[in-house]
Each structure stands twice: as C-alpha cells, then as structure tokens.
C-alpha positions as CSV (number, residue, x, y, z in Angstrom):
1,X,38.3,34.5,39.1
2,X,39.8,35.1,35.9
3,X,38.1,31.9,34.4
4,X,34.7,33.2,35.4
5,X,35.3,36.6,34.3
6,X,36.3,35.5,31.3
7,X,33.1,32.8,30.9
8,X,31.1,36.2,31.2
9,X,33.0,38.0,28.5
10,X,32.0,35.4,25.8
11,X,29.0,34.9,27.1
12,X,27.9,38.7,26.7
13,X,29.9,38.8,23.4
14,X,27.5,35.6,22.0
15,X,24.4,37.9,23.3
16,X,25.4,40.9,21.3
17,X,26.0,39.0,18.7
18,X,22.7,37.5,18.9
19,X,20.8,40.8,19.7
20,X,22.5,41.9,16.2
21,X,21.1,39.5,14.0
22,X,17.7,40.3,16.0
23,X,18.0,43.5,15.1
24,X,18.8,43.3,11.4
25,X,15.9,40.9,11.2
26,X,13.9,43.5,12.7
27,X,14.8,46.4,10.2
28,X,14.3,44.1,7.2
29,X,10.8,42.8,8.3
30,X,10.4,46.7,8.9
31,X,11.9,47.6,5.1
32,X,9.0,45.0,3.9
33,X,6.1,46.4,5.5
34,X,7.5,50.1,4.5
35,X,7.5,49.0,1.2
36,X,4.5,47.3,0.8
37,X,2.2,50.0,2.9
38,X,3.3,52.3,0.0
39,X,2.3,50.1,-2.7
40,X,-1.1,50.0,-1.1
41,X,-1.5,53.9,-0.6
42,X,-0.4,54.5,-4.4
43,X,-2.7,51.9,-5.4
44,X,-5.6,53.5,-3.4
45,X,-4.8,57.1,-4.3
46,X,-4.6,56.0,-8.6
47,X,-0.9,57.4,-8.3
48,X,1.6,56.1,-11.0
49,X,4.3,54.7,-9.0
50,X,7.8,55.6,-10.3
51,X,11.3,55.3,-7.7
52,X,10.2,51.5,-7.8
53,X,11.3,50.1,-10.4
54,X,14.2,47.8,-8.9
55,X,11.0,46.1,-7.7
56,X,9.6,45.2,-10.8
57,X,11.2,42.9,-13.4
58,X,12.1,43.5,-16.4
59,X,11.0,47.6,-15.7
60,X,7.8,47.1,-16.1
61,X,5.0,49.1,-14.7
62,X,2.8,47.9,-12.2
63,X,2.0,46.3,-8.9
64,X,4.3,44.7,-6.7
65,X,2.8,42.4,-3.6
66,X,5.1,39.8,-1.5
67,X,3.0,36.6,-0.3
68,X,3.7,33.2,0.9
69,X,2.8,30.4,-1.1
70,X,0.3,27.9,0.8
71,X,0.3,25.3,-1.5
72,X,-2.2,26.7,-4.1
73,X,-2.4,30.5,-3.9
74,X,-0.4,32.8,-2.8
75,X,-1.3,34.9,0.7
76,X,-0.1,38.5,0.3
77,X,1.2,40.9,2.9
78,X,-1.9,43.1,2.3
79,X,-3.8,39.6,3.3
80,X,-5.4,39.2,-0.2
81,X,-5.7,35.9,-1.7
82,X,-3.8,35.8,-5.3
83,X,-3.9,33.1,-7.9
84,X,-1.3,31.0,-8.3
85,X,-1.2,29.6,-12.2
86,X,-0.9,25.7,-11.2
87,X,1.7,25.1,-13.9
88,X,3.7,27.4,-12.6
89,X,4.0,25.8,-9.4
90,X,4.9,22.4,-10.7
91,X,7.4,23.5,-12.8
92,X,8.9,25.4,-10.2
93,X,7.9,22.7,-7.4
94,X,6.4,25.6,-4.8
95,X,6.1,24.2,-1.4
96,X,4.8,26.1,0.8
97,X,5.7,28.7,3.0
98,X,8.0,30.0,0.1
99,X,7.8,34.1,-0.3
100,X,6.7,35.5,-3.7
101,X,6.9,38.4,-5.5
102,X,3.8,39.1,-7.7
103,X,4.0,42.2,-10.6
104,X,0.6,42.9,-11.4
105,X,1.1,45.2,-15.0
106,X,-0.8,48.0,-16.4
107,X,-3.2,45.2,-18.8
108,X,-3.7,43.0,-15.8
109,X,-1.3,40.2,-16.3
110,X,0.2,38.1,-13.5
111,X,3.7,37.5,-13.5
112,X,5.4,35.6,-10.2
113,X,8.7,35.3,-8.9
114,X,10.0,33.1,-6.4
115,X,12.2,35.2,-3.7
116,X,12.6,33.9,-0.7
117,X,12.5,29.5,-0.9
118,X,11.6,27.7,2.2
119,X,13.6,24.8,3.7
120,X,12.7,22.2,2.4
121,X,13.5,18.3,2.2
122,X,12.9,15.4,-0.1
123,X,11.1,12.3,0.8
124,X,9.6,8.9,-1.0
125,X,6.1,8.7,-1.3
126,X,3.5,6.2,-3.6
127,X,0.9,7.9,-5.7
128,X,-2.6,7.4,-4.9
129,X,-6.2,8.5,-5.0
130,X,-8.9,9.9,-2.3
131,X,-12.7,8.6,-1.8
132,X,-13.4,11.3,-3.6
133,X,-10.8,11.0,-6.7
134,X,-8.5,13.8,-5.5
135,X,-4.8,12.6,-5.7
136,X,-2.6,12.5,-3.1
137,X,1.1,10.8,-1.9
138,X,1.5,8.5,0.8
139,X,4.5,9.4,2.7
140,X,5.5,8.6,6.2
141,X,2.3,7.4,7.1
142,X,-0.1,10.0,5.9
143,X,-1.5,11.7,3.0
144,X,-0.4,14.7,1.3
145,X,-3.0,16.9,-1.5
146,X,-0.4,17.5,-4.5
147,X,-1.9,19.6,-7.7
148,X,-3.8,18.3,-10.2
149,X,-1.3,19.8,-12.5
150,X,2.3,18.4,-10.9
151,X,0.2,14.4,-11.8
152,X,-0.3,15.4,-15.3
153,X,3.6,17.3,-15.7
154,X,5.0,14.2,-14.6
155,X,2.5,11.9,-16.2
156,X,2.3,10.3,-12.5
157,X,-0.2,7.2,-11.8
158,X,-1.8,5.8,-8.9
159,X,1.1,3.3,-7.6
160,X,4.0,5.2,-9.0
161,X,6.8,5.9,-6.5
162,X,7.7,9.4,-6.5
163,X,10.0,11.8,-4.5
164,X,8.1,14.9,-3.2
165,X,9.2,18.0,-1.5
166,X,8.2,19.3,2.0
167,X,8.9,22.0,4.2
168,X,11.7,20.9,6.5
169,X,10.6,23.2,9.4
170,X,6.9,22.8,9.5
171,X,4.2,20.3,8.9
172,X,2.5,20.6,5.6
173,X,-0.7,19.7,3.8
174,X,0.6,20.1,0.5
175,X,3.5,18.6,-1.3
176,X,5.7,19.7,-4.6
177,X,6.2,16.2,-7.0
178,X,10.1,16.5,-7.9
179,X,10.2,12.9,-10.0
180,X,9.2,9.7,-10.3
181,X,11.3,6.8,-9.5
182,X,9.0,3.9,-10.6
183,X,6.4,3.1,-12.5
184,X,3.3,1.3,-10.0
185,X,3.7,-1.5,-12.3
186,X,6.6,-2.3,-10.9
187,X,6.5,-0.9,-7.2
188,X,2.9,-2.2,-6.6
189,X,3.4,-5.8,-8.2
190,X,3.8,-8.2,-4.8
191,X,2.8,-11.6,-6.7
192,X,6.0,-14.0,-7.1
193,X,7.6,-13.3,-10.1
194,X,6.9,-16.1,-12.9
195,X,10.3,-17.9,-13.7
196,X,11.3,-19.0,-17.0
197,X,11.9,-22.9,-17.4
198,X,15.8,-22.7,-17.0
199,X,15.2,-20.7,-13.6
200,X,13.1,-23.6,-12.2
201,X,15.5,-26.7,-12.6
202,X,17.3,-26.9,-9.3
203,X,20.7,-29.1,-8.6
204,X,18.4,-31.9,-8.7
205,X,17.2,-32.1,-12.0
206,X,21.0,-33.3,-13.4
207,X,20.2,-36.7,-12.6
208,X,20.5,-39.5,-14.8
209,X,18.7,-41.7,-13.0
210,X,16.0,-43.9,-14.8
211,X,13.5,-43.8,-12.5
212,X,13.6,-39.8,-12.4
213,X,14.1,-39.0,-16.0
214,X,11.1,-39.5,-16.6
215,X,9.4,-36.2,-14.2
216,X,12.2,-34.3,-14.6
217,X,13.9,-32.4,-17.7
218,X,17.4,-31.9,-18.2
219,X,19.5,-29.0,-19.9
220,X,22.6,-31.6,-20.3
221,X,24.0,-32.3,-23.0
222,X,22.8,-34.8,-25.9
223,X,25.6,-37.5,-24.3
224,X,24.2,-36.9,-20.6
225,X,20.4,-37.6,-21.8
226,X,21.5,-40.6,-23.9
227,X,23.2,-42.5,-20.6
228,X,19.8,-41.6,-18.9
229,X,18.4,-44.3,-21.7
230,X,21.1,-46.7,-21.8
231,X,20.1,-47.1,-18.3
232,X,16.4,-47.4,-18.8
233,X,16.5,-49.3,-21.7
234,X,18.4,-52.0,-19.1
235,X,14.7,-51.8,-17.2
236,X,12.4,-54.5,-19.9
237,X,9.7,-52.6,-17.4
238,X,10.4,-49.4,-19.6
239,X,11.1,-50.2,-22.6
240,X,7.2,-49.4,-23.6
241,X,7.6,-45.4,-22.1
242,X,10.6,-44.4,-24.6
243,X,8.3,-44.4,-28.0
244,X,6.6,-42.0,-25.6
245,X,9.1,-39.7,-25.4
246,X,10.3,-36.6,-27.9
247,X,14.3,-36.6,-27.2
248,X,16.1,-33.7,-28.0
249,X,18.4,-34.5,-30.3
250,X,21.5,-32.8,-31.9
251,X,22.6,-33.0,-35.2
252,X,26.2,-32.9,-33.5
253,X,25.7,-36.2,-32.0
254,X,23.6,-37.9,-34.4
255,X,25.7,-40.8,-36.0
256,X,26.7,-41.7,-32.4
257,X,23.3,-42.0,-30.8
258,X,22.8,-44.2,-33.7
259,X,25.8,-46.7,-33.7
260,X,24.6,-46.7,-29.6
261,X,21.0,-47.5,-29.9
262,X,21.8,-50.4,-32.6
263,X,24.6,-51.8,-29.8
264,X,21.8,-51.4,-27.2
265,X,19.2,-53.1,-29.6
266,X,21.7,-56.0,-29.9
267,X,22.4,-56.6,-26.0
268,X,18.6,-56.5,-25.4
269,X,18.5,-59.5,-27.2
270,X,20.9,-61.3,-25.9
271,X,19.4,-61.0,-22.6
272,X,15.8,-62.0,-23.7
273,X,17.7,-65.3,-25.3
C-alpha cells in the first residue's frame, strides 16, 4: 500500500507541475494579446502612446505589432500582412514560424526584430531552378522556395550544395540558405575524372620486355629503358623500329649509353658474320 500511495503522490506532483507551466503559458499568451489590443485602440483613437516605451527600441516613438514570419512576410497578431525587407531575412536566415517585433515610427519606417526564434535544424540540399525559373533546394526528396535575395547574398548557383535551415517541428515551404559547401562544378560533375599520364601506368608498364616496350612507356630510369634496347636490339626483326623511336635520354647517363650502343654495334656484327 505504501508503494501505490506513494506512485500517486508523484504522479499528482508531475500534474501540478504540469498544470503550472500551462498556466504561465496561459498568462503570457494573455500579456500578448493585452498588449497588442492596446496598440490597436491607440492607433484607432490617434492617441500618442507613451508607458510603452520598453517596447520600442532604441525609445523611439511608434507602432509596435508581434507577427510570425511565414517565409516572406510577416503575419501580425492584428492578422495584417507586413513586408518583410528580403535582405533582411537572409542576413538573418528567417525561417518561418519565428515571432517578430515590428516598430513602425512616426515617418513611416520599418524596423524588425527577431524575438522569439523557432526550432529549427540544418539540412543538405543542391541548388536548382523551377519550370518557371524560380529557385529552389532539393533536400530530402522535395523542393523548397528560398528568396531570391538569400541566392544572390550567397552568390548561390544552380548545382551548388548548400546547407539550409528548417523548422524542426513543422513542415515548411520555405527554407533560410545558411552556406554553401560546394561549388556545382564540383558536386554536379559525375564524368570519370581525366588522369594525368603518371596516373595511368599500372604495375605493368615496368616491363622491359622487347616485345612490350614498344606499346607501353616507362617512367624508369635512363639505365632501365636502355636494357629494354639491349634486348631488342638482340631481335635482327627490330632493329628497323629503334630509328623510330625518340628515347629519353639523360645527360647523367650519356657517355655510358654511348660506350653501350658502340659494344652493342660490335656484337651485332659478330653475329651477322
């Protein structure tokens, strides 16, 4: 019995706990809507607001709405439609469903303030381009619409590999660009990359065999070539390819390649006597 009693007593202390935080909740989403329902009846009576400037930055006088951002404008509490400047966003890579405070002043000027970021999470996506020219990232499978004005910060290209930020919590049709990673001439390249004559030769190719010298080059030494044509000079068959060929010789190794060619002359004859 006093297990289950005491199973009841943490269980009811978890639910006050809980109805706490529901209730705080409450009361600030009640503080909002307080404060903003005043900001509409001072702007609809022409009263100068004054008490409120803790909401305003930088004590300036004006209009203070709270709004969600939706990807391109910002929704206010008093469900207007405000303009968000698009530079703005990019620099300060907006997703949506972040909360923002907008000071509208006395000579009509916009000023925004993010106050309340969303969770959000970063993901790899490639850069491309709609039917209709619109540019949008492929990421997991499907598109999302980024601003015209995020592709030109980052000087992002069709094919670039980018990261982009997302709501964590909520599906999104808009994304925030936070960098690129690649340039799409290197990320959207899938021919075989060219290799340079060294990478070709394979174990293979150090042969000094006569009858393959002659398809094959060699990056051996000037001795290692030269005992490739001691042997095919042996072949009379061959003899008629070498004034064919364009050695490459080394100054190194000159004078010996000399005294061995003459010795090679010299048994050549001997054998056609």
């Amino acid at each position: 019995m006093s297990y289950n009693q005491h199973n009841d007593s943490e269980m009811s202390e978890n639910e006050k706990a809980h109805k706490i935080e529901m209730l705080r909740q409450m009361m600030l989403n009640a503080e909002k809507t307080m404060q903003s329902a005043k900001a509409m009846l001072l702007q609809l009576e022409g009263k100068k607001k004054t008490g409120r400037k803790r909401k305003i930055d930088e004590d300036e006088e004006g209009t203070v709405v709270e709004g969600t951002f939706d990807g391109q404008i910002m929704i206010g509490i008093d469900g207007k439609q405000y303009p968000v400047p698009a530079n703005y966003a990019s620099k300060s890579k907006l997703v949506e469903g972040d909360m923002l405070k907008l000071t509208i002043t006395d000579d009509g000027s916009f000023i925004y303030k993010q106050i309340g970021p969303a969770n959000r999470k970063s993901i790899i996506g490639i850069v491309s381009q709609d039917e209709k020219g619109n540019f949008v990232i492929l990421s997991e499978g499907r598109p999302y619409k980024v601003l015209l004005a995020s592709i030109t910060y980052f000087k992002a290209e069709p094919g670039d590999e980018v990261v982009i930020m997302v709501p964590r919590d909520s599906e999104a049709t808009w994304a925030a660009i936070e960098n690129v990673l690649s340039k799409g001439s290197v990320t959207m390249s899938f021919s075989s990359p060219v290799l340079s004559p060294k990478a070709e030769i394979k174990q293979s190719d150090f042969t000094t065999s006569a009858s393959t010298y002659t398809q094959k080059k060699s990056n051996l030494p000037a001795d290692g070539q030269f005992n490739a044509w001691k042997d095919e000079l042996k072949d009379d068959s061959q003899i008629s390819d070498y004034s064919n060929r364009t050695p490459i010789i080394k100054d190194d190794f000159e004078d010996e390649w000399t005294q061995d060619i003459e010795e090679l002359e010299k048994e050549i004859q001997k054998q056609q006597i």
